[in-house]
N, CA and C of each residue as an Amber inpcrd file, in Angstrom:
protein
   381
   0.8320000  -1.1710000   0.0000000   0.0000000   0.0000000   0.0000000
   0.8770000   1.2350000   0.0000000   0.6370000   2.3980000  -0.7170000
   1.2850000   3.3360000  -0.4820000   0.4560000   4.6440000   0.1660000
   1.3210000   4.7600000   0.7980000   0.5130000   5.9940000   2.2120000
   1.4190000   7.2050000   2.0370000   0.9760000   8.7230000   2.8890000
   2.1170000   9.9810000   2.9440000   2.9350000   9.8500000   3.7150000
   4.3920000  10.2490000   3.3340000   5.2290000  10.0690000   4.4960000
   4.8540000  10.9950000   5.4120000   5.2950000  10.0910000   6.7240000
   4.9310000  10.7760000   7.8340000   5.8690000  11.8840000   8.0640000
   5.1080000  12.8190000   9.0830000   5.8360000  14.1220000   9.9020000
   7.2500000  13.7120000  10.2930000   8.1370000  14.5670000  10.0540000
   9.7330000  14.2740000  10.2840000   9.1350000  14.5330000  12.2490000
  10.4660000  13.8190000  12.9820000  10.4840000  13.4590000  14.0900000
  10.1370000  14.8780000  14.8090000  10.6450000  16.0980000  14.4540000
  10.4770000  17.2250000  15.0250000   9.0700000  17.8410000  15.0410000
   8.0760000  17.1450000  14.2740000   7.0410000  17.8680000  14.4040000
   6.1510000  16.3570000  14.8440000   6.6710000  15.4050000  15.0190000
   5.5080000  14.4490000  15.4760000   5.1150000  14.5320000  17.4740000
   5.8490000  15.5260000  17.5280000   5.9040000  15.4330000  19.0320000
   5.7980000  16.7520000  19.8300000   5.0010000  17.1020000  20.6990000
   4.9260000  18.7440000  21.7590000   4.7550000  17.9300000  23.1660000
   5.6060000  18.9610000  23.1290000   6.0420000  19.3330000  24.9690000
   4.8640000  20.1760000  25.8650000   4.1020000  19.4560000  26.6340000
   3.1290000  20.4480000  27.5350000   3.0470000  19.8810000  28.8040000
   3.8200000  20.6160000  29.2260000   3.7400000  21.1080000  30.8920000
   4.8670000  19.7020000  30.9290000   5.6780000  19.6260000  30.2000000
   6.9230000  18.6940000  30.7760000   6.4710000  17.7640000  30.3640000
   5.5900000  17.0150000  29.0020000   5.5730000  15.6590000  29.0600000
   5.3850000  15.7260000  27.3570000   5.6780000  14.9750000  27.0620000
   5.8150000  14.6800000  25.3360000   4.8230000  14.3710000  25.1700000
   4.0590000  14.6160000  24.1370000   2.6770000  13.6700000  23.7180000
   2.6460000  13.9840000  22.0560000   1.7650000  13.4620000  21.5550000
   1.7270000  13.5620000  20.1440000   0.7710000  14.9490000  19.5310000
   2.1750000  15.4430000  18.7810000   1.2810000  16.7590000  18.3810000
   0.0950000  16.7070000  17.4800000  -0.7140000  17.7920000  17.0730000
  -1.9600000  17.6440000  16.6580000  -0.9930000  17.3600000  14.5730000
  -0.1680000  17.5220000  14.6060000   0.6130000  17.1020000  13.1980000
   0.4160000  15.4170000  12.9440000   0.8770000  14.7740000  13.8110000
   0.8670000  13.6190000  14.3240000  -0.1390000  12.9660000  14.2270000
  -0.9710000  13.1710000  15.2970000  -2.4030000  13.0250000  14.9890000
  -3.2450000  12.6110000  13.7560000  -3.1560000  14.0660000  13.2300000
  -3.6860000  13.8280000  12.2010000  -2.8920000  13.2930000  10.8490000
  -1.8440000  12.7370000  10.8960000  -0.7440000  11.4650000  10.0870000
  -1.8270000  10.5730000  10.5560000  -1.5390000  10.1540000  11.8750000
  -2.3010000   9.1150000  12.4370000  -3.8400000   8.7400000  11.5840000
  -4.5030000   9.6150000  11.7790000  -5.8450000   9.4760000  11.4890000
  -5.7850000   9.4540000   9.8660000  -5.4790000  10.1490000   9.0780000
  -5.1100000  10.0020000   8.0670000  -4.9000000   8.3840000   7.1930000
  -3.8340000   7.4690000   7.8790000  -3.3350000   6.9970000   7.1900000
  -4.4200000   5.6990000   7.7660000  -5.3000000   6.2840000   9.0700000
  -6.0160000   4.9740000   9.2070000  -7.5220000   5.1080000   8.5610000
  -7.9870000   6.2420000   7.8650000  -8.9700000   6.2600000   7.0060000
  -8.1630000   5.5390000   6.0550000  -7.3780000   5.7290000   5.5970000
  -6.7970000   4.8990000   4.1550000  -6.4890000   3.6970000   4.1540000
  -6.4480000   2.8960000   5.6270000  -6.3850000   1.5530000   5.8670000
  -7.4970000   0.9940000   5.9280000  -8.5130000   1.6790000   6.4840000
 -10.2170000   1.7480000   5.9900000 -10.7120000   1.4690000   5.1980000
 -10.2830000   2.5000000   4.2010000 -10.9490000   2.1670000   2.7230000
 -10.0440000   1.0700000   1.7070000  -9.1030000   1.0230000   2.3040000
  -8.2410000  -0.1300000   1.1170000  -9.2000000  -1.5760000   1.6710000
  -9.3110000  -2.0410000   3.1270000 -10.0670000  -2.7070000   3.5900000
 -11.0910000  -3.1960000   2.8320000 -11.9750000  -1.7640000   2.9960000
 -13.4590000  -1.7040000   2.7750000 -13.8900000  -1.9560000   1.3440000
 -12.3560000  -1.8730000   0.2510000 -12.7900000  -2.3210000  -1.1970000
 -11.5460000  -3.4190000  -1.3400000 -11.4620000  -4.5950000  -0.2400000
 -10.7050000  -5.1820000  -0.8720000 -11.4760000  -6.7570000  -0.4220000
 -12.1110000  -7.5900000  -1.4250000 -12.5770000  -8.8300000  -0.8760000
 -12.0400000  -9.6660000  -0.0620000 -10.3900000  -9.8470000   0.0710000
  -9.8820000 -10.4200000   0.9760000  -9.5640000  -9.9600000   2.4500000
 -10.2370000  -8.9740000   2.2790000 -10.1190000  -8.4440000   3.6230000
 -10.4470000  -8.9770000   5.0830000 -11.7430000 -10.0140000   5.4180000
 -12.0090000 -10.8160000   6.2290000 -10.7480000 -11.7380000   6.6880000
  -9.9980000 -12.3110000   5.5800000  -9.1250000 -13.1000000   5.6890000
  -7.6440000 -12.6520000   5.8470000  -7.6060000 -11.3740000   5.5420000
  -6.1450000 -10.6120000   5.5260000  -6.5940000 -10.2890000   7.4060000
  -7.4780000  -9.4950000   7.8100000  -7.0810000  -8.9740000   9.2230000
  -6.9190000 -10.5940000  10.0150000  -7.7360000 -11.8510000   9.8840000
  -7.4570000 -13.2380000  10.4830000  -5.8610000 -12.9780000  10.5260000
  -5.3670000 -13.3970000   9.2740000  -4.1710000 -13.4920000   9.5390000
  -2.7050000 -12.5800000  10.2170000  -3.4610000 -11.3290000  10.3300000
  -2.2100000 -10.2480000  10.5910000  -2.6390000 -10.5560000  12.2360000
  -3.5790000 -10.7760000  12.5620000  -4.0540000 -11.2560000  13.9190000
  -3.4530000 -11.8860000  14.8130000  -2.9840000 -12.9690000  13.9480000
  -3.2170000 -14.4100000  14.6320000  -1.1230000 -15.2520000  14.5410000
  -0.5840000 -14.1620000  14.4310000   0.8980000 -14.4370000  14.2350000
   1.8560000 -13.2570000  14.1180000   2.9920000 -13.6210000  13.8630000
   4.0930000 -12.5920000  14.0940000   4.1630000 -12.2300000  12.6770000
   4.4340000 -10.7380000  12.4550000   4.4050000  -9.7710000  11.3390000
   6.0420000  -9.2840000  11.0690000   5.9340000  -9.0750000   9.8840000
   7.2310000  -8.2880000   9.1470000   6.6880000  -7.0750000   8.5960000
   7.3000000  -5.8730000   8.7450000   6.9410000  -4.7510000   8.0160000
   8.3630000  -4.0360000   7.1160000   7.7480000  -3.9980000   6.1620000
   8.9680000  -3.6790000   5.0990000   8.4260000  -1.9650000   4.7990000
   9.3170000  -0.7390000   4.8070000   8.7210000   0.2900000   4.3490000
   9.4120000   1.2530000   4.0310000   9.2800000   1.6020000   2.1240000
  10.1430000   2.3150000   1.1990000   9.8240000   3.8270000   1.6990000
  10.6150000   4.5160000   1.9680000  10.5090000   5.7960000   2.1540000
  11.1960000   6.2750000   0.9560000  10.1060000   7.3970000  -0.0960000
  10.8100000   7.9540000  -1.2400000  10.4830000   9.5550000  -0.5250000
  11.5820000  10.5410000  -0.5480000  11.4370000  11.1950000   0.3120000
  12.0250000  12.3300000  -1.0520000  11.6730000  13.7010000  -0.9850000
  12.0800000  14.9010000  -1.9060000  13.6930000  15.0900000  -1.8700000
  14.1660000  15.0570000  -1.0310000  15.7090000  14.9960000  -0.7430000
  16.2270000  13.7240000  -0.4270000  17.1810000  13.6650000  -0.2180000
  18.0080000  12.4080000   0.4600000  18.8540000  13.1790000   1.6950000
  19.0540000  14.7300000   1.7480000  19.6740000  15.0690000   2.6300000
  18.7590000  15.5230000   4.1990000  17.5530000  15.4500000   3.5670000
  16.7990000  16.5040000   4.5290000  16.1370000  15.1090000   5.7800000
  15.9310000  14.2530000   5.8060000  15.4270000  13.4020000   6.5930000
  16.0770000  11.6920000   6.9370000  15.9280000  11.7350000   8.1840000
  16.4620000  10.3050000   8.4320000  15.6140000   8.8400000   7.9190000
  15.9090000   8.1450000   7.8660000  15.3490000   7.0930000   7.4520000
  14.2690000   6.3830000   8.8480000  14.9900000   6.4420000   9.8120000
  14.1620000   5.9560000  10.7220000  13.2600000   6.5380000  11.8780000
  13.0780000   8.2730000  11.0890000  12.7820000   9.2200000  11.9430000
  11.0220000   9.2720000  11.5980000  10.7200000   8.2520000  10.7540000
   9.2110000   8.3160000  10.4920000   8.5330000   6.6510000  10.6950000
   9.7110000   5.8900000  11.1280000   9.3890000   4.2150000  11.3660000
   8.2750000   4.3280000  12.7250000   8.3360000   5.0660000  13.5820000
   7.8280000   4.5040000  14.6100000   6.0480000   4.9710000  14.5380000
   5.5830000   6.2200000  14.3070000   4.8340000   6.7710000  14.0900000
   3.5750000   5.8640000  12.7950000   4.8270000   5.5780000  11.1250000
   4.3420000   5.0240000  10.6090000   3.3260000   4.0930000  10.8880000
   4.5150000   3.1390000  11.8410000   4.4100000   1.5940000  12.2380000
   2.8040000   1.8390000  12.7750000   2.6850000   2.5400000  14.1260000
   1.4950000   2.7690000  14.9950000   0.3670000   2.9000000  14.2480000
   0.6130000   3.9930000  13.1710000  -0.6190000   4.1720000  12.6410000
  -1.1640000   3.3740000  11.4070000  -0.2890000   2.3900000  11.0190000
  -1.0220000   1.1750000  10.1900000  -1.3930000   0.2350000  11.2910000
  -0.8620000  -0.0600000  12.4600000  -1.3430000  -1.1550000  13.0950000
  -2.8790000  -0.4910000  13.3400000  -2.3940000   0.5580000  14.5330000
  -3.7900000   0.9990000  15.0020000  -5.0170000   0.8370000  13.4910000
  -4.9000000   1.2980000  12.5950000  -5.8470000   1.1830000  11.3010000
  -6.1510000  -0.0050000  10.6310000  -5.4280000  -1.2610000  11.0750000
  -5.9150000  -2.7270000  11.4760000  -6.1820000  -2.6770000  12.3480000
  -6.0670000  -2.6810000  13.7400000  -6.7490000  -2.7810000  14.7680000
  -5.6150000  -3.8470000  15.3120000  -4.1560000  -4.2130000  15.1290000
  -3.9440000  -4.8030000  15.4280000  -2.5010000  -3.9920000  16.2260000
  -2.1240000  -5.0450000  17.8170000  -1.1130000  -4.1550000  17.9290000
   0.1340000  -4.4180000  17.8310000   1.1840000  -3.1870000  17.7180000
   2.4200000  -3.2300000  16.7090000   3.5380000  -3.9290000  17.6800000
   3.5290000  -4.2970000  18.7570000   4.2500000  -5.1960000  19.0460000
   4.8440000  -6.8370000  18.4700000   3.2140000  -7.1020000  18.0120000
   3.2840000  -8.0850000  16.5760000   4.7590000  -8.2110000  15.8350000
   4.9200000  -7.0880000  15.2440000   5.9400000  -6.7430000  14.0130000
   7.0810000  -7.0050000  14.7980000   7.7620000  -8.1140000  14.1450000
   9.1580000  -8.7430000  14.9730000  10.3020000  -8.5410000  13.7670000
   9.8200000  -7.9400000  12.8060000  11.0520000  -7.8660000  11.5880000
  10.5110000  -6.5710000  10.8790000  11.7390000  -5.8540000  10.6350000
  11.5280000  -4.7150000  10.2200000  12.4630000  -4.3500000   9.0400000
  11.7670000  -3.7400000   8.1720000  13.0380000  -3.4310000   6.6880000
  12.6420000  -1.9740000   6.6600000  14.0520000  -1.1410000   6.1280000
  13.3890000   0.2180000   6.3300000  14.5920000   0.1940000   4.5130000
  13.9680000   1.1720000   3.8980000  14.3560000   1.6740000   2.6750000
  14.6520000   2.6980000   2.3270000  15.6140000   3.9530000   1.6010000
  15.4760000   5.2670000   1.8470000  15.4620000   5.5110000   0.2200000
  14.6480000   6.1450000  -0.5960000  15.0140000   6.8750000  -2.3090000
  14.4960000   7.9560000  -1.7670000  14.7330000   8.3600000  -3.2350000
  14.2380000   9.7060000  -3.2010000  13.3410000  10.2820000  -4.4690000
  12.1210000  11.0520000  -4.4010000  11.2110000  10.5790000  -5.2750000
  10.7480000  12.5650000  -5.5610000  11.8080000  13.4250000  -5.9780000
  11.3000000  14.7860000  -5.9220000   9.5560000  15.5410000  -6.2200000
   8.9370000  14.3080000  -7.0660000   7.9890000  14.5140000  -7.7420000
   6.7220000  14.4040000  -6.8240000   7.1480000  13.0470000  -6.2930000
   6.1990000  12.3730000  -5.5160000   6.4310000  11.6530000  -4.2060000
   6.8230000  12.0850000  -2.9360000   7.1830000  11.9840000  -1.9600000
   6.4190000  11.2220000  -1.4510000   6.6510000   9.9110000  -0.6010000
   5.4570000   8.9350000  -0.2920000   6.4930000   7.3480000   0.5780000
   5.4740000   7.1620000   1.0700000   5.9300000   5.5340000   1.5160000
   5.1960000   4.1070000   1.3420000   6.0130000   3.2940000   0.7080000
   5.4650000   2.2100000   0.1640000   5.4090000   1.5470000   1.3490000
   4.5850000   0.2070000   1.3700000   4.0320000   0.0190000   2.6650000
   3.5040000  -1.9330000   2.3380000   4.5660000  -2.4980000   3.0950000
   4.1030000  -3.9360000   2.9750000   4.0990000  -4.5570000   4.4260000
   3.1940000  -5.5240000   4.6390000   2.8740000  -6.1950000   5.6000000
   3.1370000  -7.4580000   5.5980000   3.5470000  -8.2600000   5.7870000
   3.8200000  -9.8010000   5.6250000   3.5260000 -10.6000000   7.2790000
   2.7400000 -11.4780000   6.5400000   2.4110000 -12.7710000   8.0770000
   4.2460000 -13.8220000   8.1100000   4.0630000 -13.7280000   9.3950000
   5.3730000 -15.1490000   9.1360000   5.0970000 -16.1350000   9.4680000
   6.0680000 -16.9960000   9.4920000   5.6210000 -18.6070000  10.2050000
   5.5730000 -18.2270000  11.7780000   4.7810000 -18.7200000  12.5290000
   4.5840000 -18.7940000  14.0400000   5.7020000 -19.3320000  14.7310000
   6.2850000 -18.7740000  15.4720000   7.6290000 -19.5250000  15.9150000
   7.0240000 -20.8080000  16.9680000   8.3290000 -21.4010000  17.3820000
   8.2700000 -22.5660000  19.1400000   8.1170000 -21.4800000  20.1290000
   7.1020000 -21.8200000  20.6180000   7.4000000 -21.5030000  21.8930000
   8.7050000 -21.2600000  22.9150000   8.0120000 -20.2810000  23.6940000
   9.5360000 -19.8030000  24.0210000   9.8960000 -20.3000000  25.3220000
  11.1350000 -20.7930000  25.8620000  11.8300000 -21.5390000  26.7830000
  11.2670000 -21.2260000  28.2120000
């Protein structure tokens, strides 16, 4: 799926009264990218069977950041935010995601992040 890249790290976050919370920039990334997880959902027939599975096992998230520069932003300064707001827009939570691929181009035209989800095999149980 391809979604907007998110708010660089400096604006995903305000300071009030001494405590970090997510700025109204943020936010609305957030909300944003989970109407668009909505509607990809809401017109996609496999959808019953895609949230089963992102459910029900450990996740990989792979995600191309094509960004206007290559100098102006970090690569992993929009992973965490991203991450939250596709899970939250499944409904599923991002602790799941045990493998992570991060990508950096650069796309002057069209600034954006490609966006894949993958189920894995269920591991053994753990010791």
């Amino acid at each position: 799926m391809t979604l907007p890249v998110p708010p660089s790290i400096n604006h995903q976050y305000a300071t009030v009264n001494g405590r970090r919370l997510l700025s109204s920039t943020g936010r609305a990334y957030k909300a944003q990218v989970g109407r668009q997880m909505w509607v990809m959902l809401a017109q996609s027939p496999c959808a019953p069977s895609f949230r089963e599975r992102v459910r029900s096992g450990p996740l990989a998230l792979s995600i191309r950041f094509f960004f206007s520069t290559s100098l102006r932003r970090d690569l992993d300064g929009g992973l965490k935010i991203a991450q939250d707001a596709i899970c939250e827009g499944l409904d599923v939570n991002d602790n799941r995601i045990i493998e992570t691929h991060l990508y950096k181009h650069v796309d002057k035209t069209n600034p954006r992040i490609e966006v894949s989800l993958s189920c894995l095999p269920a591991s053994s149980p753990e010791s």
